[in-house]
CHARMM-style PDB file with segment names, atoms N, HN, CA, C and O in Angstrom:
ATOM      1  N   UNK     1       4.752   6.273  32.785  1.00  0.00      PROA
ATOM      2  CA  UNK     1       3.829   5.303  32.216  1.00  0.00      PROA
ATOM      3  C   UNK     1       3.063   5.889  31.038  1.00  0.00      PROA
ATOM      4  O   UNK     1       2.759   5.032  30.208  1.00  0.00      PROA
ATOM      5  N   UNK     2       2.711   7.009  30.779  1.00  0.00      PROA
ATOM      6  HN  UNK     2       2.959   7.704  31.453  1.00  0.00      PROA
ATOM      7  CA  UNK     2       1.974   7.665  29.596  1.00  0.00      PROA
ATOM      8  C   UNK     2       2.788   8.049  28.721  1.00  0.00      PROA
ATOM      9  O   UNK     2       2.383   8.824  27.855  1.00  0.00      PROA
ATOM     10  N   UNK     3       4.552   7.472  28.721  1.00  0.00      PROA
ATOM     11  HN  UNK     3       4.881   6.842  29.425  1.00  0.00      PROA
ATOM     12  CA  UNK     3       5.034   7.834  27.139  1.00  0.00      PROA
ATOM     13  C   UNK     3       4.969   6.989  27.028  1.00  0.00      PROA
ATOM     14  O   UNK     3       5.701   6.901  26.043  1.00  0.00      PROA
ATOM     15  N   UNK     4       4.519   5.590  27.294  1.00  0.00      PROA
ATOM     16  HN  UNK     4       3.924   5.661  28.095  1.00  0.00      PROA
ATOM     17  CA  UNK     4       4.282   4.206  26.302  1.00  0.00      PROA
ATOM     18  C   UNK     4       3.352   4.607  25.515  1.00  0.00      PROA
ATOM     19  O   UNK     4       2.428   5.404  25.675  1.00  0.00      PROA
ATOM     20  N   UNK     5       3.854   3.660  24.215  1.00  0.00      PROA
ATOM     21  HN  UNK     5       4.605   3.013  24.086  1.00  0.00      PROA
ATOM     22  CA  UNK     5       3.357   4.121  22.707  1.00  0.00      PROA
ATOM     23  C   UNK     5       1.580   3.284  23.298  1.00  0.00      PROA
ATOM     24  O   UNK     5       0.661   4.012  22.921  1.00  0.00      PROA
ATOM     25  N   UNK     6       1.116   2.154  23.989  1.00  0.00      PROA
ATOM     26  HN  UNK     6       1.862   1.563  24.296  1.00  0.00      PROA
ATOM     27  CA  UNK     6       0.058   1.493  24.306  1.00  0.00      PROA
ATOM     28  C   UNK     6       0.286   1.320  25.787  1.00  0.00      PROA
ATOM     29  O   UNK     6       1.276   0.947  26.416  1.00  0.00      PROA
ATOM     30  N   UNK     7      -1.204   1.790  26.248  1.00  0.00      PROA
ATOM     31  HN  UNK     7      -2.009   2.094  25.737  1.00  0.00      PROA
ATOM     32  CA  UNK     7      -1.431   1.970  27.596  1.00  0.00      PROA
ATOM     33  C   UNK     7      -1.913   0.799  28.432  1.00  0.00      PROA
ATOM     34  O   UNK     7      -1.968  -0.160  27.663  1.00  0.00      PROA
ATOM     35  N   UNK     8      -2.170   0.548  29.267  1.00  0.00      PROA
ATOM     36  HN  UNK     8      -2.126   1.327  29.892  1.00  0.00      PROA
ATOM     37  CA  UNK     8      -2.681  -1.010  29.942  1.00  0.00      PROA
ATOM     38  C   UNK     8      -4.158  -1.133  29.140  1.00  0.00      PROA
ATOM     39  O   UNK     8      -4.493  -2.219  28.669  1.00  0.00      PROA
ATOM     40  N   UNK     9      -4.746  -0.321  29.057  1.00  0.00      PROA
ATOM     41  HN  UNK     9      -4.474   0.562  29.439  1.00  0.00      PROA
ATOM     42  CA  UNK     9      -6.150  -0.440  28.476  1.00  0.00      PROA
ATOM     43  C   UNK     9      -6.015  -0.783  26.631  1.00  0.00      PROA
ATOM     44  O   UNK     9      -6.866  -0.857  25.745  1.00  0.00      PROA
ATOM     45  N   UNK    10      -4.795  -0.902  26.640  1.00  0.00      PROA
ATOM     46  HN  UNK    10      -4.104  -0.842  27.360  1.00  0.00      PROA
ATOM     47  CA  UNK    10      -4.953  -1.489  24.756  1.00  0.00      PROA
ATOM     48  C   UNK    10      -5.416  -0.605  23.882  1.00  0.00      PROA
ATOM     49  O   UNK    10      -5.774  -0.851  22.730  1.00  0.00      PROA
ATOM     50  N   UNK    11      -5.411   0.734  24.581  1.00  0.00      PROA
ATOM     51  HN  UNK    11      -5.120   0.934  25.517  1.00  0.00      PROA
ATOM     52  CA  UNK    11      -5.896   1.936  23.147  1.00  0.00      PROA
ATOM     53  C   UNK    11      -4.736   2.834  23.471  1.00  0.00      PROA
ATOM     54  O   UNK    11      -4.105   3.080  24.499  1.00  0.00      PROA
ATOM     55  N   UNK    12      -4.669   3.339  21.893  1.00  0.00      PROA
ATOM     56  HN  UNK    12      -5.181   3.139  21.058  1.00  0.00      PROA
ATOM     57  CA  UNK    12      -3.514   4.122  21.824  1.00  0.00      PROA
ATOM     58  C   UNK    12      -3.969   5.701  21.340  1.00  0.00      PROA
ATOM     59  O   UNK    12      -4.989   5.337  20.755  1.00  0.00      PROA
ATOM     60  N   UNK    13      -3.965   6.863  21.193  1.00  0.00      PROA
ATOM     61  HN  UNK    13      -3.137   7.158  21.669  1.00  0.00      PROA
ATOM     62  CA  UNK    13      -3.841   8.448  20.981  1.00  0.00      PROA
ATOM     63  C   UNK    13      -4.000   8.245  19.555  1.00  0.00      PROA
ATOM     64  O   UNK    13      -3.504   7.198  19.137  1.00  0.00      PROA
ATOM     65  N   UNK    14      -4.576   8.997  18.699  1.00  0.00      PROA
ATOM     66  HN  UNK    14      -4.979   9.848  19.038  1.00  0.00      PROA
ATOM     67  CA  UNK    14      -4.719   8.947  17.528  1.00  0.00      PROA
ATOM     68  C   UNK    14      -3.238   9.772  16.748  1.00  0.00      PROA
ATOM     69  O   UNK    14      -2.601   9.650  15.702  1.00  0.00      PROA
ATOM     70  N   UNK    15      -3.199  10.588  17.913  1.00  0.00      PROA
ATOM     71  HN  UNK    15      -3.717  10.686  18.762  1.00  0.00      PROA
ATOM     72  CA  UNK    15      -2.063  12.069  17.084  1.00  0.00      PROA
ATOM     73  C   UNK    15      -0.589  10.621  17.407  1.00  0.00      PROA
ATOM     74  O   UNK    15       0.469  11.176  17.111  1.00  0.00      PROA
ATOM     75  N   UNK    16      -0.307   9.188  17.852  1.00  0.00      PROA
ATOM     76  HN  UNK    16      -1.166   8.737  18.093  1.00  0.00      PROA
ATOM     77  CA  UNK    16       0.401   8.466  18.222  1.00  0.00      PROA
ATOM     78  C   UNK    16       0.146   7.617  16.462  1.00  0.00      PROA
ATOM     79  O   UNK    16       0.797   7.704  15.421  1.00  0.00      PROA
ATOM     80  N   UNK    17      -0.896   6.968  16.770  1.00  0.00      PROA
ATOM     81  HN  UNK    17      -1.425   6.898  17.615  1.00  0.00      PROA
ATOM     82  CA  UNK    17      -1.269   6.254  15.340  1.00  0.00      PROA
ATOM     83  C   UNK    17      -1.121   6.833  14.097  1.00  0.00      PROA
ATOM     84  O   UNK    17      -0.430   6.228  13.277  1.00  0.00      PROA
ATOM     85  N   UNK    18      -1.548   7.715  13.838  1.00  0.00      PROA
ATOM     86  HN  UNK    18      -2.109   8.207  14.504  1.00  0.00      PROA
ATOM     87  CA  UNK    18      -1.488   8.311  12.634  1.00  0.00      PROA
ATOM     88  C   UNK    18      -0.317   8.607  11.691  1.00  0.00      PROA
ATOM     89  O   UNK    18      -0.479   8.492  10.476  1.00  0.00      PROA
ATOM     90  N   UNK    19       0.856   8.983  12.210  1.00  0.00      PROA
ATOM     91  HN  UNK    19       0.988   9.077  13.197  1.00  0.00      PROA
ATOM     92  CA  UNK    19       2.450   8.298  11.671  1.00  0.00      PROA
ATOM     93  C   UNK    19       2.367   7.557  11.157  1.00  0.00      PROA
ATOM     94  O   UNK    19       2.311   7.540   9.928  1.00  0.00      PROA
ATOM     95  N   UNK    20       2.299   6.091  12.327  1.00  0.00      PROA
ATOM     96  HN  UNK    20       2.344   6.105  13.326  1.00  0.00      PROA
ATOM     97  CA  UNK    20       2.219   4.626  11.714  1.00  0.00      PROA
ATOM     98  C   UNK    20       1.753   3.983  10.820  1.00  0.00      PROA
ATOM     99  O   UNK    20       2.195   2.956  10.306  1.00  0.00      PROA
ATOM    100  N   UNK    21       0.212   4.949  10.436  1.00  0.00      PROA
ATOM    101  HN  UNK    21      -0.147   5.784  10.854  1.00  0.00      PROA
ATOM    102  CA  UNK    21      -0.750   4.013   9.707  1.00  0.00      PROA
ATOM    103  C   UNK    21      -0.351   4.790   8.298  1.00  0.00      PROA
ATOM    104  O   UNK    21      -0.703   4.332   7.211  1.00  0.00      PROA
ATOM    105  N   UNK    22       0.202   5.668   8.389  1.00  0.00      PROA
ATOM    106  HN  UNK    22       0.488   6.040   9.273  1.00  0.00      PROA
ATOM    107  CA  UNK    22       0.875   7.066   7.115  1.00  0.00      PROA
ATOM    108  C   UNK    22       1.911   5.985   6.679  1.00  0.00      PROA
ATOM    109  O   UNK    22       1.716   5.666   5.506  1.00  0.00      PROA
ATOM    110  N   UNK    23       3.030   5.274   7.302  1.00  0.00      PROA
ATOM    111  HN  UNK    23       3.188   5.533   8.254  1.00  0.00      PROA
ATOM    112  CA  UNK    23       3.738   4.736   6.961  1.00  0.00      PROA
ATOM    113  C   UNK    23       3.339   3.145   6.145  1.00  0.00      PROA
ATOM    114  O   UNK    23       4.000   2.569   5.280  1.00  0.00      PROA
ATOM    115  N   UNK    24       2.341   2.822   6.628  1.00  0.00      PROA
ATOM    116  HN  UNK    24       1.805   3.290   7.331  1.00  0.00      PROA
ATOM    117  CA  UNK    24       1.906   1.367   6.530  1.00  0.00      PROA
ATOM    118  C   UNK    24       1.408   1.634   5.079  1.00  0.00      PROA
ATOM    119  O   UNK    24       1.907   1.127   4.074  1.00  0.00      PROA
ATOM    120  N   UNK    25       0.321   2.526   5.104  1.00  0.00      PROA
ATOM    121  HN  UNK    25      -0.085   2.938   5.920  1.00  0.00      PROA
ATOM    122  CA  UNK    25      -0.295   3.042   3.766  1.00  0.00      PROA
ATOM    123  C   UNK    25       0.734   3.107   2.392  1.00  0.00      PROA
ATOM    124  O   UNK    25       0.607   2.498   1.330  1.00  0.00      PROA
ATOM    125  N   UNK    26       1.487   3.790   2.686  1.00  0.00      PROA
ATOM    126  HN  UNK    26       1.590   4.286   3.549  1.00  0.00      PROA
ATOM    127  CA  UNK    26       2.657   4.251   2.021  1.00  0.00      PROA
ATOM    128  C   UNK    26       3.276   2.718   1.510  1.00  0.00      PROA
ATOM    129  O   UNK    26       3.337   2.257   0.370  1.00  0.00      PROA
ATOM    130  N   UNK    27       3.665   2.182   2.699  1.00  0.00      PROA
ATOM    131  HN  UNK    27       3.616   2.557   3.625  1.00  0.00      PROA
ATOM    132  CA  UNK    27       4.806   1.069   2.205  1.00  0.00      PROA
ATOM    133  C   UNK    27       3.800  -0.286   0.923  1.00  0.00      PROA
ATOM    134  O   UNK    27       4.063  -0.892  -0.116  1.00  0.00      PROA
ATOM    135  N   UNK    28       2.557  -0.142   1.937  1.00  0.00      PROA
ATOM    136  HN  UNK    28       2.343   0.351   2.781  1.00  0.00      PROA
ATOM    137  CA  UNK    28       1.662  -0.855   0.910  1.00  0.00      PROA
ATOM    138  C   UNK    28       1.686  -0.746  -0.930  1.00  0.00      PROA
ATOM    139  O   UNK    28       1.747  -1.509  -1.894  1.00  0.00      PROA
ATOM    140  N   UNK    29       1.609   0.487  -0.691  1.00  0.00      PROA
ATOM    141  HN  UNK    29       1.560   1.107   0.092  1.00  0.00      PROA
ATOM    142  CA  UNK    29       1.196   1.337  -2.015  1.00  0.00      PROA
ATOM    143  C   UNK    29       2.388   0.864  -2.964  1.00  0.00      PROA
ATOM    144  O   UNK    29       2.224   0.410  -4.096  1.00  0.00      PROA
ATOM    145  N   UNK    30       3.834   1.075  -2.210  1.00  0.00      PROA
ATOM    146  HN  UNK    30       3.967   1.445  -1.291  1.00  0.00      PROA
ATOM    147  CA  UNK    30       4.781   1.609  -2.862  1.00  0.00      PROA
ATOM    148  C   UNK    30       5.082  -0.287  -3.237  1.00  0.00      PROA
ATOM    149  O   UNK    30       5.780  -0.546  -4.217  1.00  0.00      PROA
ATOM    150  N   UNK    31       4.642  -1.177  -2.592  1.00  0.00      PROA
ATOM    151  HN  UNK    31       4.075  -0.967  -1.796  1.00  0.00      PROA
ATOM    152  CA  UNK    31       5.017  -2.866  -2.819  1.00  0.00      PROA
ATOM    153  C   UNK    31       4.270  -2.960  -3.569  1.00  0.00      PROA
ATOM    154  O   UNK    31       4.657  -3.982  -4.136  1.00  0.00      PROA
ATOM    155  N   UNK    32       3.121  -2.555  -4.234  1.00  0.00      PROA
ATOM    156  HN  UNK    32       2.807  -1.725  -3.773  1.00  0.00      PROA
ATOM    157  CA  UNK    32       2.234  -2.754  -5.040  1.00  0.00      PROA
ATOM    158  C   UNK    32       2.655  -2.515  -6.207  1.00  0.00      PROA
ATOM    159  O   UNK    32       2.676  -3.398  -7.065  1.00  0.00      PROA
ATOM    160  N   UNK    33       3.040  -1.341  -6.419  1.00  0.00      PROA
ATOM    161  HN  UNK    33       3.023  -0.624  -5.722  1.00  0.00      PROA
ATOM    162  CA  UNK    33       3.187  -0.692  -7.184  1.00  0.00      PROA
ATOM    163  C   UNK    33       4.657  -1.026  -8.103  1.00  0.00      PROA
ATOM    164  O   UNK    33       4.588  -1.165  -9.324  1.00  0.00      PROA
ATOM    165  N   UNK    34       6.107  -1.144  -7.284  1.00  0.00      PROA
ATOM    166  HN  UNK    34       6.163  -1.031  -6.292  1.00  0.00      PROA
ATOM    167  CA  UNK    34       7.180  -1.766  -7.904  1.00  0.00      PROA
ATOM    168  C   UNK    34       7.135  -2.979  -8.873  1.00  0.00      PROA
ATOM    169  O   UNK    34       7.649  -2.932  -9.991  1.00  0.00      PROA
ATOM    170  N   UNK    35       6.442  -4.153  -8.344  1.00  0.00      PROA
ATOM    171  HN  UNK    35       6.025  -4.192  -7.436  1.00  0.00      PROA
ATOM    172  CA  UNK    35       6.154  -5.491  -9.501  1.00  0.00      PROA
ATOM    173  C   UNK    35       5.612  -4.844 -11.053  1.00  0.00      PROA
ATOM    174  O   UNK    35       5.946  -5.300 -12.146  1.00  0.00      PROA
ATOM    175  N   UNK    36       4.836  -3.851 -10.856  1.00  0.00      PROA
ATOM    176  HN  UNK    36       4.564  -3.480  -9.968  1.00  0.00      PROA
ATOM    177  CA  UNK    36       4.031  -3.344 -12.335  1.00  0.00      PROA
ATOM    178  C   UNK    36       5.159  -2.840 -13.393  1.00  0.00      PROA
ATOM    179  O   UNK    36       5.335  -3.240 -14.544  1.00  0.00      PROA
ATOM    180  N   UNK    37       6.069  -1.570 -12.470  1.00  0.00      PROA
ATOM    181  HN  UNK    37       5.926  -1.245 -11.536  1.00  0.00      PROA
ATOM    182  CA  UNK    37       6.783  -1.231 -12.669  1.00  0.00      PROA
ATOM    183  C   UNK    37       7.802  -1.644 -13.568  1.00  0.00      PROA
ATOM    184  O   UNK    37       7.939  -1.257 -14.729  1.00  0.00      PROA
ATOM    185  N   UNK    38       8.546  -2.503 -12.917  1.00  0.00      PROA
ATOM    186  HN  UNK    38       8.435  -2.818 -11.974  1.00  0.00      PROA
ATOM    187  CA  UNK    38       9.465  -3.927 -13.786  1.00  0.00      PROA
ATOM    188  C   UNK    38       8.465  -4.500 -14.526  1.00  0.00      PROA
ATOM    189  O   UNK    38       8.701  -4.291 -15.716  1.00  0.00      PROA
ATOM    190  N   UNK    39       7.528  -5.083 -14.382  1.00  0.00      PROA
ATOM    191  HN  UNK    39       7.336  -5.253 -13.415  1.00  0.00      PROA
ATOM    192  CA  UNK    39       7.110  -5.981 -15.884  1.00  0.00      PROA
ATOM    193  C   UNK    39       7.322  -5.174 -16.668  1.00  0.00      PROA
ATOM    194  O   UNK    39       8.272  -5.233 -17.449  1.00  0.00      PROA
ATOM    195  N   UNK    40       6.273  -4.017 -16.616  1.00  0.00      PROA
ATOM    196  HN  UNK    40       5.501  -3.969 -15.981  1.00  0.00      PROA
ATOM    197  CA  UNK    40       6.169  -2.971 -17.751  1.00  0.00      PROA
ATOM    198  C   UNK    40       7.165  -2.582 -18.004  1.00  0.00      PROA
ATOM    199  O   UNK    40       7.236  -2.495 -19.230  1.00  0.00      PROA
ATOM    200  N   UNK    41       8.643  -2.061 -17.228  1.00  0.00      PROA
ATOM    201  HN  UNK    41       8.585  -2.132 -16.232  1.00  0.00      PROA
ATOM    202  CA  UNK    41       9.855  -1.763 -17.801  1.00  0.00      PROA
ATOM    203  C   UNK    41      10.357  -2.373 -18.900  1.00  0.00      PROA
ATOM    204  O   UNK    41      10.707  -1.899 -19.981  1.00  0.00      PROA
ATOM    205  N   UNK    42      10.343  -4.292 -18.192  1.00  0.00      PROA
ATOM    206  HN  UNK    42      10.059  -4.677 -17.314  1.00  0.00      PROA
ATOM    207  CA  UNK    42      10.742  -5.408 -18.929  1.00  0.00      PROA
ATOM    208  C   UNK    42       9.695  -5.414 -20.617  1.00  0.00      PROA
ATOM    209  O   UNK    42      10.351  -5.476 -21.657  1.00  0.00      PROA
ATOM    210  N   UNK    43       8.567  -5.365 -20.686  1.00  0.00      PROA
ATOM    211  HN  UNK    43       8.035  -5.315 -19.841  1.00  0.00      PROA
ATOM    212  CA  UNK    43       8.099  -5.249 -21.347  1.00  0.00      PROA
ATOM    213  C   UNK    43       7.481  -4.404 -22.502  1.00  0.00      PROA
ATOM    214  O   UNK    43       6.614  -4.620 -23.348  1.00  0.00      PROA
ATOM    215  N   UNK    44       8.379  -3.236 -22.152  1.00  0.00      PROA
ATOM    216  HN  UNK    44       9.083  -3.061 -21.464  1.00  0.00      PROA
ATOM    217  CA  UNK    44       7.909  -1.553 -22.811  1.00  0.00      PROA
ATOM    218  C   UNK    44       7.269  -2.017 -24.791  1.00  0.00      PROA
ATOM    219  O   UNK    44       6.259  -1.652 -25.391  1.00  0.00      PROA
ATOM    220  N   UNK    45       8.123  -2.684 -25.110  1.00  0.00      PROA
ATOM    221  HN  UNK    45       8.944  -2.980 -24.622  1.00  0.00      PROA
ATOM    222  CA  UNK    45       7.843  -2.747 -26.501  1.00  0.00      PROA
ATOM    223  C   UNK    45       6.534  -3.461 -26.953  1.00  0.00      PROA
ATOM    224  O   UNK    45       5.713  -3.145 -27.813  1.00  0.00      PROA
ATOM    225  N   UNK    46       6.594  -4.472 -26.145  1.00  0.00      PROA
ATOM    226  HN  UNK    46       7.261  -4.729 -25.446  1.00  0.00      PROA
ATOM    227  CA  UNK    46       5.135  -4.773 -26.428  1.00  0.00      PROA
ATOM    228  C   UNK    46       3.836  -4.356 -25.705  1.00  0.00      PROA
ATOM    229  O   UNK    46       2.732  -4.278 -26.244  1.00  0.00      PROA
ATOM    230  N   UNK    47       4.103  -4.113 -24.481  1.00  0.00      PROA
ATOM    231  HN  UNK    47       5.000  -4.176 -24.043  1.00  0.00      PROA
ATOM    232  CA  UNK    47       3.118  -3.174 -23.292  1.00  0.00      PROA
ATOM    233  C   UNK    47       2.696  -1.737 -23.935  1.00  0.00      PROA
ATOM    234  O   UNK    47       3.733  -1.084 -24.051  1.00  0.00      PROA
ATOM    235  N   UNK    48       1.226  -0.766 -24.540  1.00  0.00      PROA
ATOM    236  HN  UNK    48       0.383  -1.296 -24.446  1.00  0.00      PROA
ATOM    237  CA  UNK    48       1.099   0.408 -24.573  1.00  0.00      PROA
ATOM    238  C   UNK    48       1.606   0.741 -22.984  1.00  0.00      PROA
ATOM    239  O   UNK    48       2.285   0.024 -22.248  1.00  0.00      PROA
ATOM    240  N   UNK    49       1.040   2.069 -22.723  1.00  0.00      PROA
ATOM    241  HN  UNK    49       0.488   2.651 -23.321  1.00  0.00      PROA
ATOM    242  CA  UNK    49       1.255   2.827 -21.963  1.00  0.00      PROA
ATOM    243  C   UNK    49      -0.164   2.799 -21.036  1.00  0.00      PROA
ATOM    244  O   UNK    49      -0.275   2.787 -19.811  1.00  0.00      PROA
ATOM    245  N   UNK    50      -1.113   2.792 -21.996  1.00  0.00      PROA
ATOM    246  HN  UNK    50      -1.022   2.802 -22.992  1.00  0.00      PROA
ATOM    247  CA  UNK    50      -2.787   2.308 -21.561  1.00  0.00      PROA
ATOM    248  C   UNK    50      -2.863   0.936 -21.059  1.00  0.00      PROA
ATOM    249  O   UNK    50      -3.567   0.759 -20.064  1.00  0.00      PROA
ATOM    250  N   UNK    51      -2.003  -0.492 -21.796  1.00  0.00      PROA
ATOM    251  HN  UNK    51      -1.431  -0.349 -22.604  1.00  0.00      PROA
ATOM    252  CA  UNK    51      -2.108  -1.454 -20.786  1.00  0.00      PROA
ATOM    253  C   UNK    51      -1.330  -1.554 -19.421  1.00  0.00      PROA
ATOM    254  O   UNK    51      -1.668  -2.340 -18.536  1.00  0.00      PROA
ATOM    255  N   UNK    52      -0.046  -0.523 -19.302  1.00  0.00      PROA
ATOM    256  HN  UNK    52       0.229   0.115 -20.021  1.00  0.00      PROA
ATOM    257  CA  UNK    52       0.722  -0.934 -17.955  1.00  0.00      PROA
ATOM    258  C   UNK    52      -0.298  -0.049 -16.955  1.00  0.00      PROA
ATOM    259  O   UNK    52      -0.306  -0.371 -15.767  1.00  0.00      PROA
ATOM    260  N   UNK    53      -1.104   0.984 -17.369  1.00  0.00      PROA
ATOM    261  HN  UNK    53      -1.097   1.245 -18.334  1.00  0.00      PROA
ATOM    262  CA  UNK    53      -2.099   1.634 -16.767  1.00  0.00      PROA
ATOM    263  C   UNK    53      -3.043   0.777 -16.173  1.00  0.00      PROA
ATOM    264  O   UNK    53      -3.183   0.623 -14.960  1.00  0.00      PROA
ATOM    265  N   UNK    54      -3.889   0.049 -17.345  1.00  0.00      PROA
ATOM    266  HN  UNK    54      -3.775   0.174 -18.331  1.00  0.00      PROA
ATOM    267  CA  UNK    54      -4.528  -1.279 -17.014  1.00  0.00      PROA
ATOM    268  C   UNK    54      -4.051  -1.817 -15.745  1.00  0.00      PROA
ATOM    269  O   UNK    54      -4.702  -1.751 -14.702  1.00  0.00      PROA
ATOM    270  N   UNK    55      -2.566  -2.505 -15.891  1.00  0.00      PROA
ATOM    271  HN  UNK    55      -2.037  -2.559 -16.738  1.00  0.00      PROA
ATOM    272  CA  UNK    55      -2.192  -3.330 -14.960  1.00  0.00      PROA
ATOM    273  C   UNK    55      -2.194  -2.435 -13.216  1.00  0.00      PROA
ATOM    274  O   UNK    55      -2.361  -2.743 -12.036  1.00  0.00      PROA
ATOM    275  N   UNK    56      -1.957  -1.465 -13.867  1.00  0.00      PROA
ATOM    276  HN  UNK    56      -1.822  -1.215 -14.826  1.00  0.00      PROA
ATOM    277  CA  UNK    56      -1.827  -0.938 -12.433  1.00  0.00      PROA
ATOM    278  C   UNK    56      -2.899  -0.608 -11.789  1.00  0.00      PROA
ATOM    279  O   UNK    56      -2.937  -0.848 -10.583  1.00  0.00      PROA
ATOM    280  N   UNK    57      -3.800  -0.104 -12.314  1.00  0.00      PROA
ATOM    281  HN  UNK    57      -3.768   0.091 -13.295  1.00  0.00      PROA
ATOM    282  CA  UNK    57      -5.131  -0.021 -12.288  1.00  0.00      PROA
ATOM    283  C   UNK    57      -5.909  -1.761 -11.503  1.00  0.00      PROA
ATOM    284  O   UNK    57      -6.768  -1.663 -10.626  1.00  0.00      PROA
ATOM    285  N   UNK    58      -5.544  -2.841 -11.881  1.00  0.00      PROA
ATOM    286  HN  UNK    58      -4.846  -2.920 -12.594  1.00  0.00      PROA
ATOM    287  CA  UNK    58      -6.171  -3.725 -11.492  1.00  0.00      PROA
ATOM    288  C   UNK    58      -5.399  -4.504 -10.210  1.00  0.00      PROA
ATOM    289  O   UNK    58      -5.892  -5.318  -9.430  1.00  0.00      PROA
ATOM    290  N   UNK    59      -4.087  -4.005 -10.254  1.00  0.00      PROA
ATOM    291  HN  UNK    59      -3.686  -3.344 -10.887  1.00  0.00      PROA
ATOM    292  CA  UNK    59      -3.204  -4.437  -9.197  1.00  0.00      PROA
ATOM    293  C   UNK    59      -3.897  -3.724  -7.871  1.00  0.00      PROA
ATOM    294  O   UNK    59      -4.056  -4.235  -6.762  1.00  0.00      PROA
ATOM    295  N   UNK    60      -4.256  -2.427  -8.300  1.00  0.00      PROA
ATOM    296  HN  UNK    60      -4.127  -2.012  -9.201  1.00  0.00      PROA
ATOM    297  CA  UNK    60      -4.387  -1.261  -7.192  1.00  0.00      PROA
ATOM    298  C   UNK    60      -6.175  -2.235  -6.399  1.00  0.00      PROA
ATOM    299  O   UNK    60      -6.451  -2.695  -5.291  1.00  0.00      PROA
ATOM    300  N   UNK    61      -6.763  -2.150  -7.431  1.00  0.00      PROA
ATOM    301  HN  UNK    61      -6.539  -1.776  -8.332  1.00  0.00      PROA
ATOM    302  CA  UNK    61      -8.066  -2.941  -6.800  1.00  0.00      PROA
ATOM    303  C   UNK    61      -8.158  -4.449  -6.739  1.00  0.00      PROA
ATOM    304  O   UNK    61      -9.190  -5.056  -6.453  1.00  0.00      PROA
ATOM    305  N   UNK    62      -7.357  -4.831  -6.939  1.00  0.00      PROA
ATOM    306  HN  UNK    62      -6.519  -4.338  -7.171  1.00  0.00      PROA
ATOM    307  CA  UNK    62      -7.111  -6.687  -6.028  1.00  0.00      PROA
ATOM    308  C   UNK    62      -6.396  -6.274  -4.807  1.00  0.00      PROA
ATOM    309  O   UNK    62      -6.506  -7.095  -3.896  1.00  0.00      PROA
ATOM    310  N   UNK    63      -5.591  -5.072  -4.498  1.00  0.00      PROA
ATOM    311  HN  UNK    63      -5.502  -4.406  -5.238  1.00  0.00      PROA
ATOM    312  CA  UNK    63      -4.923  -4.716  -3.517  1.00  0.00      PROA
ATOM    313  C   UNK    63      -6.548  -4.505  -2.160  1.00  0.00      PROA
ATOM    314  O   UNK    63      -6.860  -5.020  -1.087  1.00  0.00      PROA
ATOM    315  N   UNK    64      -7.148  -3.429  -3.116  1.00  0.00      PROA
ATOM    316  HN  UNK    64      -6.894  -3.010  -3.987  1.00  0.00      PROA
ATOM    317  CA  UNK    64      -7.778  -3.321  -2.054  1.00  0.00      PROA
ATOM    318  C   UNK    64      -8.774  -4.174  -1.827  1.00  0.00      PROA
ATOM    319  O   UNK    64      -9.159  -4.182  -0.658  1.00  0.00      PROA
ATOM    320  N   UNK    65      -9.205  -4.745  -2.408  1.00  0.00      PROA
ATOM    321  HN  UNK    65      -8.892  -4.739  -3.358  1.00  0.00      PROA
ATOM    322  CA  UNK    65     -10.145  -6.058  -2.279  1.00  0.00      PROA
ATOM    323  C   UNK    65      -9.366  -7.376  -1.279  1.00  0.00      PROA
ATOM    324  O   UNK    65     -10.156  -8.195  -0.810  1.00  0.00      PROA
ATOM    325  N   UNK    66      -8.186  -7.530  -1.033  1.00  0.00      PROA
ATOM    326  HN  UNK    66      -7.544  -6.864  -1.414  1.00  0.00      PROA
ATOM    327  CA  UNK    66      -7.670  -8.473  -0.193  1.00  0.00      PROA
ATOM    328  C   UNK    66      -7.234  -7.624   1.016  1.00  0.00      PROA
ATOM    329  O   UNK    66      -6.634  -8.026   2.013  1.00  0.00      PROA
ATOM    330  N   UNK    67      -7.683  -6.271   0.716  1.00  0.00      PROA
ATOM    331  HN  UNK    67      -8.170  -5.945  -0.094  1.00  0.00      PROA
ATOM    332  CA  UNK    67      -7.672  -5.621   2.097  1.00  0.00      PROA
ATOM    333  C   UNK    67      -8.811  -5.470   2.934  1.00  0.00      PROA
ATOM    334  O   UNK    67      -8.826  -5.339   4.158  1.00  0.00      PROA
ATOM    335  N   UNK    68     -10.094  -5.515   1.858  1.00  0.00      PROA
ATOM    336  HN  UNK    68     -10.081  -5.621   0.864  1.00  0.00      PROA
ATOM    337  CA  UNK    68     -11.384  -6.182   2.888  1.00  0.00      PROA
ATOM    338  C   UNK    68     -11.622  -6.788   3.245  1.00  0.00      PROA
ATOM    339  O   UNK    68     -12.162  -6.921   4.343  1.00  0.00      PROA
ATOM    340  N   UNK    69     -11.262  -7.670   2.287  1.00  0.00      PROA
ATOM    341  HN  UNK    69     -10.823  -7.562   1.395  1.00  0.00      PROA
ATOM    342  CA  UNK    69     -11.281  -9.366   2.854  1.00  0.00      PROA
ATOM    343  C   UNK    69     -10.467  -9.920   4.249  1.00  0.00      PROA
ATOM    344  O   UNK    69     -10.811 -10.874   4.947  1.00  0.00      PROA
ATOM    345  N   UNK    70      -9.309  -9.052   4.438  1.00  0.00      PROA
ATOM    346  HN  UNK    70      -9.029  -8.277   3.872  1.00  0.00      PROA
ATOM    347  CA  UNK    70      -8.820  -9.505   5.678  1.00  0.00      PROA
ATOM    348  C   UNK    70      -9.087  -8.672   6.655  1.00  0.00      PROA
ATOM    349  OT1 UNK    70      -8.723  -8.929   7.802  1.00  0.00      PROA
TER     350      UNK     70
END
């Protein structure tokens, strides 16, 4: 009964969580981050290097702002 990943009491081991939330973090980051990527690819000639920065820059904090919010 104690290698279940969640115990009857609904709390789980931190050294258990901490993987998961490494992974979640990560995958977040990395979905965020691909859309900028392609525009700015798509767009290199007219995009500086300072606005795809911009963009990423403001992607990164609407990211985390709809992460407080929920």
């Amino acid at each position: 009964m104690e290698d279940n990943l969640h115990r009857l009491t609904g709390k789980t081991g931190i050294l258990k969580v901490l993987p998961f939330s490494l992974q979640q973090v990560l995958a977040m980051f990395v979905t965020n981050m691909v859309p900028i990527f392609l525009i700015g690819g798509a767009a290199n000639p007219e995009l500086s290097a300072g606005e795809i920065m911009m963009l990423i820059q403001n992607a990164m904090f609407a990211a985390g702002i709809a992460n407080i919010l929920f």
